[in-house]
N, C-alpha and C positions, 0 to 999 in steps of 0.2 A: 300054193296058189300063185299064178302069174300076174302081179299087181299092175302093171303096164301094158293091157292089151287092146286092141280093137283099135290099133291107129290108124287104121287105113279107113275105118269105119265111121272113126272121130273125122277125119279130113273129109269127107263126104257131107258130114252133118255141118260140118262149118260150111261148107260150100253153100247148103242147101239154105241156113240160118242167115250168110249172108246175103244173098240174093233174093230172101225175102223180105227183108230189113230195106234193101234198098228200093223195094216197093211200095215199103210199108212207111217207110219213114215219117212223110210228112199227116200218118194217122195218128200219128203220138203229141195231140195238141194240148193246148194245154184243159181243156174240158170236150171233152171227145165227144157230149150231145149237145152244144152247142155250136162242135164245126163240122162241114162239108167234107169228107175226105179226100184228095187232091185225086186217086186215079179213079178214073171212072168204068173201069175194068172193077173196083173192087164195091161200086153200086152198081152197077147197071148190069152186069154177066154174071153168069152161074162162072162156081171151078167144075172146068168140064172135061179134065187130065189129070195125073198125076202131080205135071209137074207146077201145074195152077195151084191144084190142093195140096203140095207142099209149101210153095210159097204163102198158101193164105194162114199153113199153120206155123209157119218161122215166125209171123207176124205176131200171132198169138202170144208162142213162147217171148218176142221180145218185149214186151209191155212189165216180163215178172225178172225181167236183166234190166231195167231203170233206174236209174240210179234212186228212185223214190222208195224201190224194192229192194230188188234182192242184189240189187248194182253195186249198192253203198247202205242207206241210210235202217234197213231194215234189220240187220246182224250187227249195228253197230247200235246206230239211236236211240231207236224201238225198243233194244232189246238191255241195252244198259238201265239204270235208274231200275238194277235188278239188286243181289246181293252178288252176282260174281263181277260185275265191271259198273265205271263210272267214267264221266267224262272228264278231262283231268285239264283243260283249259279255265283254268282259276279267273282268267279278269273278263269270261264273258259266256254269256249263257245263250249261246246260238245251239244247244243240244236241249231246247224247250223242256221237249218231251223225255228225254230223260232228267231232264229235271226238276219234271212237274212245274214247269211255270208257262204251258203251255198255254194259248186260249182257242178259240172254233177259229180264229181269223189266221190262226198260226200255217207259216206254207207245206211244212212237215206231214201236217195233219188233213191238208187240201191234196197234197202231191199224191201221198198212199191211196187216198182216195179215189183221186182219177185216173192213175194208172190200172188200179184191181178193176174197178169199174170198167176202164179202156179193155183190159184183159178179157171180160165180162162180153163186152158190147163185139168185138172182136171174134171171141166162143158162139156169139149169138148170130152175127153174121155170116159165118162161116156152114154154121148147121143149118139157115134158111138155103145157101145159095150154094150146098153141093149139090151136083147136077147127079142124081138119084140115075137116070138112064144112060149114063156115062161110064159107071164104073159096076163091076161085078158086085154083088150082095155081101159079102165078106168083107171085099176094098170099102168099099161103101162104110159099111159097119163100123168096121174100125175106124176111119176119119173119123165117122159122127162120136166115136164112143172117144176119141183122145178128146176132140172139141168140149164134149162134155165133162171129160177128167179135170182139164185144165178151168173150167166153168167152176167146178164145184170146189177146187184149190180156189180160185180165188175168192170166191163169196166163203170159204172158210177161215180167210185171212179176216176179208171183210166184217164178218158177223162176230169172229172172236174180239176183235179189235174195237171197233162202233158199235152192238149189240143190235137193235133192230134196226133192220137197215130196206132198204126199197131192194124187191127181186122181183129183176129185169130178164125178163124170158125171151125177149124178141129185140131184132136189131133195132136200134136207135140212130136214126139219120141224122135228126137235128132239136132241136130243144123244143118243138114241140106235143113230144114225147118224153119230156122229162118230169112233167110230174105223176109223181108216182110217188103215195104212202108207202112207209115206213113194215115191212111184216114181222111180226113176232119173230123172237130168235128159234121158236119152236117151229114155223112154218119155214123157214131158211134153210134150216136142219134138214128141215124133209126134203127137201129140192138136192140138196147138196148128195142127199142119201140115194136119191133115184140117180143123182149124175154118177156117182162113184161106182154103184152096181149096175148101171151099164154100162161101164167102164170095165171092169173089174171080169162082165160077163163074155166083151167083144175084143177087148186088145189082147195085143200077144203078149209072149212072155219073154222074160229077158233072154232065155238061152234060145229062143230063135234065132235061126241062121239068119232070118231077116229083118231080125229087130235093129234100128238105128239106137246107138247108146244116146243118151239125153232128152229122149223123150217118154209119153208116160207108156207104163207098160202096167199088164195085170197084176203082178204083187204090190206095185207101187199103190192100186185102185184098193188093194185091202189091204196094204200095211195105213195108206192115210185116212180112209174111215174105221178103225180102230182109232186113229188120237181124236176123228172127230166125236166118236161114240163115248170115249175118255173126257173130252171137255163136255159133252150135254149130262155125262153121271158128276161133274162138280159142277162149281159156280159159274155161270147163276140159274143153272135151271136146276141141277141137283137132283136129277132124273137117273138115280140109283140103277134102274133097272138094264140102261144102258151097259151097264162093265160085263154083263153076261153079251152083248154084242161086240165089244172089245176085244174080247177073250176070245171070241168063235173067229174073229176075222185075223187076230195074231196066229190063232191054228193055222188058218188057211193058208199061211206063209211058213210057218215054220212045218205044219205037216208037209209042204211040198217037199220041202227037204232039197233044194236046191240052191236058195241061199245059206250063206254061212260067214262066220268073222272072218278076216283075216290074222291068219296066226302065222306065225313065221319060229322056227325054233332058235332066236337072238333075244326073243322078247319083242320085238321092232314091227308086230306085226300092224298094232295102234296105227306109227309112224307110215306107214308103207300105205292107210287107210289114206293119209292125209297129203301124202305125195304124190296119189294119184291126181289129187283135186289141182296141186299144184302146179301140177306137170301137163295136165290137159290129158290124165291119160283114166281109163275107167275101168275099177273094180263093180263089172256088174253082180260079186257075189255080195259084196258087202256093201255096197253103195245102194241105193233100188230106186232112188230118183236125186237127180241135182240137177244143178241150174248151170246151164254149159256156157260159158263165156269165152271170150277168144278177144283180142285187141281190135275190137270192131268201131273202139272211137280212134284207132290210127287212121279209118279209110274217112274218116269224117261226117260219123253215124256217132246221133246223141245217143248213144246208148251207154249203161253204167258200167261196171269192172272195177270196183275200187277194195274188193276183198283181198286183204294184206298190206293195204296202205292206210286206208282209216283206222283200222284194226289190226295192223301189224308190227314189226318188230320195228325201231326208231332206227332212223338212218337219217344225220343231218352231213352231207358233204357230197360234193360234186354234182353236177344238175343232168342233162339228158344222158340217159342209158344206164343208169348206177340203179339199183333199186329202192328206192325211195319211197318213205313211208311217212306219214306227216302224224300215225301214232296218238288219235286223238281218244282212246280207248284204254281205260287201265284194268288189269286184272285186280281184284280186289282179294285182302288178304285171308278174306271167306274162303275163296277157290284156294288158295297156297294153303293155307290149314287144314282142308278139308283130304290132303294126299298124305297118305303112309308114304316112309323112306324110301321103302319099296317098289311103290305105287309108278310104275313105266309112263302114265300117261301125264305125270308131273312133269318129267323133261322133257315134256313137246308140248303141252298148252301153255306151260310158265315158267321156260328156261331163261329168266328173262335179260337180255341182253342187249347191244347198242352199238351206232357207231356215229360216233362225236366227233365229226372236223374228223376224220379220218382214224380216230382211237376208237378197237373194238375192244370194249369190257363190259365186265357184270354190271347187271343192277341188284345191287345191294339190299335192299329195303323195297319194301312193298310201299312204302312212303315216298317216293319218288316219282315225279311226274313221266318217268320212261320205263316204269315198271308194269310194262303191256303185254298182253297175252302173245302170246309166240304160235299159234294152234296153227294161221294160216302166213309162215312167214316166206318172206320171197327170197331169204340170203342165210346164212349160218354164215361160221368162223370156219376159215379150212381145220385148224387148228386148237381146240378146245383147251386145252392144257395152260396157253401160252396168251390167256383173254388176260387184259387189265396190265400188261408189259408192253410199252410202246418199242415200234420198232427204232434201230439207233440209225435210223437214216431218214428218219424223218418223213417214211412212206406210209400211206395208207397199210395198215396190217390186210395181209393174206384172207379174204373171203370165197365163198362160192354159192353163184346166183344156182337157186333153185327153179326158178321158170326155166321153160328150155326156151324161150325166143323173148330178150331184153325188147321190153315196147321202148319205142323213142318216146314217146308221150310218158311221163315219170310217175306222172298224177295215176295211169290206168294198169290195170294186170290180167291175167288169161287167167289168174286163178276158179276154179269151178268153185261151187257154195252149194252142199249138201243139202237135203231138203230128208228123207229119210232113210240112216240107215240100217241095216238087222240089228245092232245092239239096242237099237230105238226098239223094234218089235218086238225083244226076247223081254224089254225091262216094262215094256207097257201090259205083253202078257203077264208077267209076274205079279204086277200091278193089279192086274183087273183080277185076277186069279185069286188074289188075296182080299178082293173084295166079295167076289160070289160066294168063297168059301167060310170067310169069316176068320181066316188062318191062313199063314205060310203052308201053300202045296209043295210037295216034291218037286213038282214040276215046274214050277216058280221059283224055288231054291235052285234047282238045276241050272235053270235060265240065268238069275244075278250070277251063279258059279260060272260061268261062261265068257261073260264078259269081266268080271273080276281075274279069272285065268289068264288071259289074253294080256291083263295090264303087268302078270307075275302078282299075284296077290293070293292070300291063302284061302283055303273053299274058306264061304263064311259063317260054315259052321263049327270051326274051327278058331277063326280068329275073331269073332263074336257072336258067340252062340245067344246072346242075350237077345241079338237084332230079331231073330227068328221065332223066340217065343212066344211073339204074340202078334195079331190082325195088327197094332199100333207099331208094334218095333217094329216091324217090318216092313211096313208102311214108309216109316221116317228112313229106314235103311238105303230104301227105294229113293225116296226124296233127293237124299244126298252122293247115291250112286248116279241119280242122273245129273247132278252139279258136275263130277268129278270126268261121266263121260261126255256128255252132250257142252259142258260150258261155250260159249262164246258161236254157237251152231243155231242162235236166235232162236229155242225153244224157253230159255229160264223164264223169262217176265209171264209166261202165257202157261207154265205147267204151275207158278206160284200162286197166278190168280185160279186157276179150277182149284185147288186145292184150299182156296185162301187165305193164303199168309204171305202175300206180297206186303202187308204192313207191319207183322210181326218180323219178316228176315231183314226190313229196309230197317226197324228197330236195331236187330244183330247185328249188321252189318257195322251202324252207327258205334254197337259198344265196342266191336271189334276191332274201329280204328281204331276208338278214345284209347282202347288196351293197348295196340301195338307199342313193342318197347320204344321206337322210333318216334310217335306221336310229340306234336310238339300244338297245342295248344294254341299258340301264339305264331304260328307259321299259317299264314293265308294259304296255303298248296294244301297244306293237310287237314285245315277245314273246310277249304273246299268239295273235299269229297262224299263230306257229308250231306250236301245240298240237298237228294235225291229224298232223304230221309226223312229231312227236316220240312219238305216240304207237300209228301203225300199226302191224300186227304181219300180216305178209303169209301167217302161217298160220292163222290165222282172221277176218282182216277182208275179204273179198275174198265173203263171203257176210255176213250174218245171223243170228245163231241164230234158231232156234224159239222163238217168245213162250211163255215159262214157263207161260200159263194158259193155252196150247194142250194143252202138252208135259204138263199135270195132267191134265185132260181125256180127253186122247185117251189111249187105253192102249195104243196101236201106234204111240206115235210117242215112241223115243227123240232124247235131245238132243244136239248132232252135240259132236262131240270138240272139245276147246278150251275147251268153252261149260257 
């Protein structure tokens, strides 16, 4: 498989993403139905062309690249205060929300809000004001059906995260229109279900000649209602019946038979997944939707990009053009135990390394405040052999940036941020497969075998045949298969809550450090990490509250119990 393709395709979509960003910009306020939006081409006219209705959907797309989302704080914040990472700044608790010391007034908990929401309102806009006798019934279709895909992402976000939440079907001009009760998570569901399957029914597919990479395409509409069908069979609805809808919509991807992993014959083919994302370049086999960034806050557009810096490998030395990472994200010693020796996908998520004042070396200890996941990093060592020897002249040791274009801005990066990929739909089928049937299938074995192959790992029926004996082992096999593939790709907090044991693993997690041989008790760094642990409370942290200047605002929307 050709892991760097479609660049000519990719420069087109930049093209297209930036020119609607700069239309759109001043729509990204900070409560989007209580302001006016600045053009009045984007209230007053229909999109009556192409090139109208691509700009009003770059718009779209940029609401879920905010730094509230999937920019920075969503694969980092959101998703830490899990059992594979923590926030490792000991003298202050600006990461709330991973550390449970969140309240409704918190900006974390407001920002996600009105961005999904802006994403929402923006979906909603877009579907009243395409110009229906402008474009051919096909053209047509598919706008309305991506407007919708992207509608039903984000109230997906929305409703797993907040639980009942107000669903906004029509644009919203101004706060007039903003009160609106709160719908069941079950009425949400169904909304999200009609968007995805007419999604699913009208866009194309990735291997069209004319498909744009980065945007939504039909397998993506039924690889992501399989996890939304996956979260309505766990917690909190617990609607069992759902995994036989899981399972039918993972066929629909994996029968096409056109996606597939990438495997490469080095072992490397993991790495080669995660290079594409780095590189700005797309694997439309094994990637089937992510969030396409590009250094669009060099042109002097708020918009986010800080995947590999928040959450990337430490880089403290020299200021503009060096790749810099301020590394506020730790892998935790859950994720490094959870890999065989073997296990290929160990030296890319948590090869964990550094460069200090110009000395590139190991981190030693998972007890270390720079012992950071490595999965989305902007720089390696030219030289691997030769880490933790400083050079005798006193120079920066030998590196190599892995972006292809150094942003001058230090803080921001082009790295793309995955949203779903095939190994996600081979292990959800496995998953739901092993719920309809009561037992590990063939074909669910087959599926974990696939992506375990790819990492070099033995079938696993071979190297533990215990996992497979039963609906339960197999289950926990599953659990831990997707720690090992998915870590730090902002699914853990939110596959631990369906399943329910976001309190039991923040337990684990806790004995795991007290175990570590490195723990020291009496080291403020190392009990800081336990904060996350220490401070859940499984009868209201398992949602959100309502952001407080929602909850003023709206006059039909009480604030849910606990909060």
């Amino acid at each position: 498989m050709n892991s760097f393709k479609n660049k000519d395709m990719r420069t087109n979509n930049i093209n297209k993403v930036i020119l609607g960003l700069l239309v759109l910009v001043g729509f990204a306020c900070s409560d989007i139905l209580d302001k006016t939006p600045d053009s009045n081409w984007m209230v007053d006219d229909f999109y009556s062309d192409d090139t109208e209705a691509q700009l009003g959907m770059a718009g779209i797309y940029s609401y879920l690249g905010d730094k509230a989302v999937y920019g920075s704080d969503f694969p980092t914040v959101f998703d830490a205060g899990s059992d594979e990472g923590y926030y490792n700044r000991r003298y202050n608790e600006n990461w709330t929300v991973a550390l449970y010391r969140h309240t409704a007034a918190d900006l974390m908990v407001e920002k996600l809000w009105t961005q999904l929401y802006a994403c929402v309102n923006a979906s909603n806009m877009f579907i009243e004001k395409l110009d229906k006798e402008a474009f051919e019934e096909d053209a047509y279709n598919r706008y309305i059906a991506e407007a919708r895909f992207l509608r039903a992402f984000a109230y997906s976000q929305l409703v797993s995260w907040y639980g009942p939440i107000p669903l906004r079907l029509t644009y919203s001009r101004d706060q007039t229109s903003n009160h609106v009760a709160a719908s069941t998570e079950a009425q949400v569901y169904e909304q999200i279900i009609k968007d995805f399957t007419y999604a699913y029914e009208k866009l194309p597919h990735a291997q069209d000649a004319d498909y744009v990479p980065g945007h939504a395409n039909k397998m993506a509409a039924h690889g992501l209602l399989a996890r939304v069908y996956l979260k309505m069979a766990g917690y909190p609805l617990l609607d069992t019946e759902k995994f036989e809808l899981a399972k039918a919509h993972c066929d629909s991807v994996i029968l096409d038979d056109w996606h597939a992993l990438n495997v490469s014959s080095d072992d490397q083919g993991y790495r080669d997944v995660f290079m594409t994302y780095i590189q700005n370049t797309y694997d439309l086999e094994e990637s089937i939707f992510e969030i396409s960034f590009t250094n669009l806050r060099d042109l002097g557009l708020q918009v986010g990009g800080k995947v590999g810096n928040i959450n990337g490998v430490a880089w403290n030395y020299g200021g503009e053009g060096y790749p810099f990472a301020y590394a506020m994200l730790n892998a935790s010693p859950v994720v490094k135990n959870s890999y065989a020796a073997e296990d290929a996908r160990a030296q890319w998520n948590v090869r964990a390394y550094r460069n200090k004042g110009g000395n590139i070396d190991t981190v030693k200890t998972t007890m270390d405040a720079a012992y950071c996941p490595t999965k989305f990093r902007r720089w390696e060592p030219t030289d691997w052999s030769v880490l933790n020897t400083k050079p005798d002249n006193g120079q920066i040791e030998s590196y190599v940036v892995l972006e292809p274009i150094a942003s001058p801005n230090k803080n921001y990066t082009g790295i793309n941020f995955p949203i779903l990929r095939y190994s996600d739909v081979l292990l959800m089928h496995a998953e739901a497969s092993n719920e309809v049937n009561g037992m590990p299938t063939t074909e669910g074995i087959a599926n974990l075998n696939k992506v375990r192959l790819r990492a070099g790992l033995e079938l696993i029926e071979i190297a533990s045949p215990e996992a497979i004996a039963t609906k339960e082992a197999f289950l926990t096999e599953l659990q831990n298969e997707r720690l090992r593939e998915f870590c730090f790709e902002g699914l853990r907090k939110q596959d631990l809550i369906r399943w329910g044991l976001l309190g039991k693993r923040l337990e684990f997690l806790n004995a795991t450090i007290e175990g570590d041989p490195n723990f020291d008790a009496k080291n403020e760094q190392h009990v800081s990490y336990m904060r996350a642990g220490l401070n859940y409370d499984e009868t209201k942290h398992n949602t959100l509250p309502y952001p407080l200047q929602e909850v003023s605002i709206n006059n039909l929307l009480d604030q849910k119990d606990n909060w």
